[in-house]
C-alpha positions in Angstrom: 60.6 -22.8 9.1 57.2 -23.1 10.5 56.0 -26.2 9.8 53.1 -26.9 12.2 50.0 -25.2 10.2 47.9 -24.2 13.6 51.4 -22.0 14.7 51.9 -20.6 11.8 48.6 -19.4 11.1 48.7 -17.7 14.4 52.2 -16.2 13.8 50.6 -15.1 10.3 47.8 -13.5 12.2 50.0 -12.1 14.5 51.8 -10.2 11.4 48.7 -9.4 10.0 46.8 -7.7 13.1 50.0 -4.7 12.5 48.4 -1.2 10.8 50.7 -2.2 7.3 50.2 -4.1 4.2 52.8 -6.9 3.8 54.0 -8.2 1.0 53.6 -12.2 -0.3 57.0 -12.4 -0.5 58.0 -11.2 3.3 55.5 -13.1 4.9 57.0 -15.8 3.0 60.3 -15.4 4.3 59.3 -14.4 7.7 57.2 -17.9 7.9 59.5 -19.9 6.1 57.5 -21.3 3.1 56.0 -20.5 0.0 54.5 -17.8 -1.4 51.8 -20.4 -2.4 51.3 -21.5 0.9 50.7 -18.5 2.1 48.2 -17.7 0.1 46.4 -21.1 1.1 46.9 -19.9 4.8 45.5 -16.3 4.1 42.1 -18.4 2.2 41.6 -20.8 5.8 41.9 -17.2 8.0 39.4 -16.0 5.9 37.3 -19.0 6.3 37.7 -18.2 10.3 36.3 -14.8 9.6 39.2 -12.3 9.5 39.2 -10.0 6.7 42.3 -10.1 4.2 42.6 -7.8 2.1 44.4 -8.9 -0.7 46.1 -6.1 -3.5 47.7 -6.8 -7.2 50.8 -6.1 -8.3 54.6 -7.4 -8.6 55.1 -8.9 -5.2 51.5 -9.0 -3.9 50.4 -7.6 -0.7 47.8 -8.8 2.3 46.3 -6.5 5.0 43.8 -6.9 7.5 40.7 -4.9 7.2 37.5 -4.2 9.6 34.9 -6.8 9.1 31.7 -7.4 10.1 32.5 -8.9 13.5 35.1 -8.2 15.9 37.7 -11.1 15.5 39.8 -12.7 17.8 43.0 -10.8 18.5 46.8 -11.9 18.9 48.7 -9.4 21.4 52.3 -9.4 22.4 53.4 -9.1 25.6 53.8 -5.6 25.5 50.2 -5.1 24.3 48.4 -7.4 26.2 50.6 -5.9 29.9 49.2 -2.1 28.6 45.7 -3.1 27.9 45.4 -5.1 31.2 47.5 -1.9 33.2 44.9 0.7 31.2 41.8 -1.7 32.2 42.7 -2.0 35.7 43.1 1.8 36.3 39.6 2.5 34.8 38.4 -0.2 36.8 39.5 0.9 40.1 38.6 4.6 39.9 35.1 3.5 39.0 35.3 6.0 36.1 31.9 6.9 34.5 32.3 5.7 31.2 33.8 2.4 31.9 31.0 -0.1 32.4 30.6 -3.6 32.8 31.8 -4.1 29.7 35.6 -2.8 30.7 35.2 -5.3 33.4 34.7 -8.3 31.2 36.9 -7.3 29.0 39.6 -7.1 31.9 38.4 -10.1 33.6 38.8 -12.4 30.4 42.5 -11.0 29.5 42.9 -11.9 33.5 42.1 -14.8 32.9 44.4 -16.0 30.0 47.4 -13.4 30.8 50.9 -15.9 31.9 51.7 -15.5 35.4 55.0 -13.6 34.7 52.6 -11.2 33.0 49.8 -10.8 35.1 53.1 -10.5 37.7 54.1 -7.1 35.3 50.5 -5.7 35.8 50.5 -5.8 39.8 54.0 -4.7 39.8 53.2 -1.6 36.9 49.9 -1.0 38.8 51.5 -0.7 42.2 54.1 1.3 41.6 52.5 4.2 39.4 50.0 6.4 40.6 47.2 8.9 39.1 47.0 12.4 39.3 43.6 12.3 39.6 41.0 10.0 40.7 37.4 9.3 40.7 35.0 10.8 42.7 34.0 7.2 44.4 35.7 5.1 46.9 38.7 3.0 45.2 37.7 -0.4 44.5 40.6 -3.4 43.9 40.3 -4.4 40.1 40.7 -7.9 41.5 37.5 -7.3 43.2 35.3 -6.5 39.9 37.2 -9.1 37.7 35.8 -11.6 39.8 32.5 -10.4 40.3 32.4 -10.4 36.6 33.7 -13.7 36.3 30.9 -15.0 38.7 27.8 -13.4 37.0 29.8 -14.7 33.4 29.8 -18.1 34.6 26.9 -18.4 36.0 28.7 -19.2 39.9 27.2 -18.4 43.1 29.8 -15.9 44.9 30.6 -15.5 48.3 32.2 -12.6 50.1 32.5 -10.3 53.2 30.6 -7.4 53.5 30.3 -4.2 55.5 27.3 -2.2 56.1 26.7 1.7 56.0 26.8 1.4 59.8 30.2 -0.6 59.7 28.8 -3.8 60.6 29.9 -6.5 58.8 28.9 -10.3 57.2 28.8 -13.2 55.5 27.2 -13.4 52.0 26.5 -15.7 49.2 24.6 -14.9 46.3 23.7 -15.5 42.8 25.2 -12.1 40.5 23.4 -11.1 37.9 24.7 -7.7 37.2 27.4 -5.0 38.0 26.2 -1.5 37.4 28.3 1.8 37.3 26.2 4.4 38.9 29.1 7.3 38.4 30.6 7.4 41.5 30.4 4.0 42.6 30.4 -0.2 41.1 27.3 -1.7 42.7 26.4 -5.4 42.3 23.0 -6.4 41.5 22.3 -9.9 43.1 19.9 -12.7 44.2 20.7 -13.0 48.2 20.4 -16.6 49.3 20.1 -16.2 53.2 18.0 -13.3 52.6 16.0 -14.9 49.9 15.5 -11.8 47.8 17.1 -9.6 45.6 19.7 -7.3 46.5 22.1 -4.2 46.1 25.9 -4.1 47.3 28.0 -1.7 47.1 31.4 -3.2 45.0 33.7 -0.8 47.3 32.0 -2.7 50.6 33.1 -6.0 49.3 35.6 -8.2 50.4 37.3 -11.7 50.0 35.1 -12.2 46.8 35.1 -16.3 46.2 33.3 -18.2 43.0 32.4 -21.0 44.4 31.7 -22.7 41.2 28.4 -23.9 41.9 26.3 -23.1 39.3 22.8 -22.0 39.1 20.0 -21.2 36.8 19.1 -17.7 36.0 16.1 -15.7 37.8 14.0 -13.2 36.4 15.1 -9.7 38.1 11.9 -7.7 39.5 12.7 -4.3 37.4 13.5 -6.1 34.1 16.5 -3.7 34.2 19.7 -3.6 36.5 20.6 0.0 36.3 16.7 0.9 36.9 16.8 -1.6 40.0 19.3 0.0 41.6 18.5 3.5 40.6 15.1 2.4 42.8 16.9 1.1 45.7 19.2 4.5 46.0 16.4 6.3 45.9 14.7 4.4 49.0 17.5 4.7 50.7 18.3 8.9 51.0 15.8 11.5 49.8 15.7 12.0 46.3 15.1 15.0 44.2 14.2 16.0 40.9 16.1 18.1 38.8 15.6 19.9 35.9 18.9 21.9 33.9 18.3 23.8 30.5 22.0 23.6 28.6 22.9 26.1 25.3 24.0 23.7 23.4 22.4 21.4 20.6 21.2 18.0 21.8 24.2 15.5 20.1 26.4 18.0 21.3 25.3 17.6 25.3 24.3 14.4 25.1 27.8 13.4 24.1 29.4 15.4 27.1 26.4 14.7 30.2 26.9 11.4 31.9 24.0 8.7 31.3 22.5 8.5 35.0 21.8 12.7 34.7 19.4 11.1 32.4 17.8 11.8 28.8 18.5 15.0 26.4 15.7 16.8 24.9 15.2 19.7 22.6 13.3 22.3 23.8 11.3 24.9 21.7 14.1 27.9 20.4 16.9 26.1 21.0 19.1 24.1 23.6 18.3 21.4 25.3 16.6 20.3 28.8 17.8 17.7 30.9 16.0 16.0 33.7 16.8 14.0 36.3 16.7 12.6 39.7 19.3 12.8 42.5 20.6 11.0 45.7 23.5 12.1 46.4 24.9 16.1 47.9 23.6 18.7 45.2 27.1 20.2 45.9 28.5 17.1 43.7 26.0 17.6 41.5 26.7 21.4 40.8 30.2 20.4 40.3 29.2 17.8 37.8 26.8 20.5 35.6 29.5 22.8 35.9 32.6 20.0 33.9 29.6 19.3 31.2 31.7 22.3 29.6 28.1 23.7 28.1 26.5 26.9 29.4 23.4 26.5 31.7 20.5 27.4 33.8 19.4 25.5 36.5 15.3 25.4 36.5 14.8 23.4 40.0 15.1 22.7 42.6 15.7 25.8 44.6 18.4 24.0 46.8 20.3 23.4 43.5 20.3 26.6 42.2 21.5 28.2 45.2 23.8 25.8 45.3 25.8 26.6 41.2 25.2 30.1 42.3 27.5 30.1 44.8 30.0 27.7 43.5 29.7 29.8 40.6 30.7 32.9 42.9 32.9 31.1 44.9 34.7 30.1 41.4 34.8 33.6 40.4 36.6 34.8 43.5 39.3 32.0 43.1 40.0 33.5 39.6 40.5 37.1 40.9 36.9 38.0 39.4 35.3 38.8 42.5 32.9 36.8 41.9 
């Protein structure tokens, strides 16, 4: 029996967070009281904001249903060692899609996981493999958890860093942001020694430390972090704009194009344009255009067009089409 109310409203919740409706009488027995005091316990969860459901009948029954909010959730070991593993993997491939967001959510579960179950991740993670990776360098997850940590706490972090050129060196800064840019994590961040703010590449960084000094938050230039460092890429290599017409309706190719290609709009007659500015090969970028899964034309620049014609070609011939 479950005497200690605190425990057993977590081991209720715990019961309750399962896709099934449980009857007043089982939770009874699996707590070890009352049908009466489990309806008192059901009342103070609801007071905390989770949603029970409640249904008539001979025996009664309680479920958890969606709320308003997103509630605090109970996970078992198996749960919480699959979620962290699954994080993780995102995390380290830099896959578009998973934002800073994943990183939080990885770096608090991190942060509370046991050791022997954060020892099950690194075991799980190091001996399993993908069959395919991102297109972007591989970045430790333990690297972007505590990046994420920093800019949550509001700590100054300190780490090594290596240049384009290779050379390497000491920084400490104040994070505001981490930004997925596609291929690669980049860390938007007030450099102290430098006195201004700063870009870093997340796959350059080393030996990340919180040093838990705290420090109040600046105003960032741009307003925005992605727009920040969309700017600074774009100072460092020549950019180009790009302009790609796709078949399909706009919730359709919105849904499928990555966010940095940029923004979806109809065009008179049907389809949809896309426009855009690159950094990066416009080989990569044919190959992106070309996983979209949506037919289209390429409208400029020049370079890019020649460039999905002959991958297009080239793609023909490895299909015995002859291109």
């Amino acid at each position: 029996m479950t005497t200690d109310t605190p425990a057993r409203l977590l081991q209720l919740l715990s019961l309750l967070q399962t896709p099934r409706e449980w009857p007043g009488g089982e939770l009874a027995s699996r707590l070890g009281v009352s049908r009466r005091t489990v309806r008192r316990d059901v009342d103070r969860l609801r007071e905390l904001g989770y949603p029970v459901r409640a249904t008539m009948g001979a025996d009664g029954g309680y479920r958890l249903v969606a709320g308003k909010a997103m509630p605090p959730l109970l996970l078992d070991d198996e749960e919480a060692v699959a979620i962290a593993v699954g994080l993780r993997a995102g995390a380290g491939h830099a896959v578009e899609g998973v934002d800073e967001a994943s990183v939080r959510a990885l770096a608090k579960l991190e942060q509370v996981l046991p050791a022997r179950l954060r020892r099950r991740v690194v075991t799980l993670q190091a001996a399993t493999t993908s069959l395919t990776s991102g297109d972007g360098a591989r970045i430790a997850p333990e690297t972007l958890t505590v990046i994420a940590s920093a800019i949550a706490g509001g700590e100054r972090l300190r780490f090594a860093y290596s240049a384009r050129d290779g050379v390497g060196s000491r920084r400490v800064v104040e994070p505001y942001r981490l930004v997925s840019a596609g291929q690669r994590w980049y860390l938007v961040a007030y450099d102290l020694d430098r006195g201004d703010w700063r870009t870093f590449r997340v796959d350059r960084v080393s030996e990340p430390f919180a040093t838990g000094a705290r420090f109040g938050a600046r105003e960032l230039p741009e307003g925005d972090a992605a727009e920040f460092v969309r700017k600074a890429l774009q100072g460092r290599r020549a950019a180009y704009e790009f302009s790609v017409v796709f078949a399909g309706e706009v919730e359709e190719v919105a849904a499928r194009v990555p966010g940095w290609m940029g923004r979806v709009e109809g065009v008179e007659g049907g389809g949809c344009r896309v426009r855009g500015v690159g950094g990066g090969p416009v080989e990569w970028l044919a190959v992106q255009l070309a996983v979209v899964g949506v037919d289209f034309v390429v409208e400029g620049p020049e370079e890019l067009v020649r460039c999905v014609r002959e991958l297009g070609e080239r793609l023909g011939r490895a299909g015995g089409g002859g291109g």
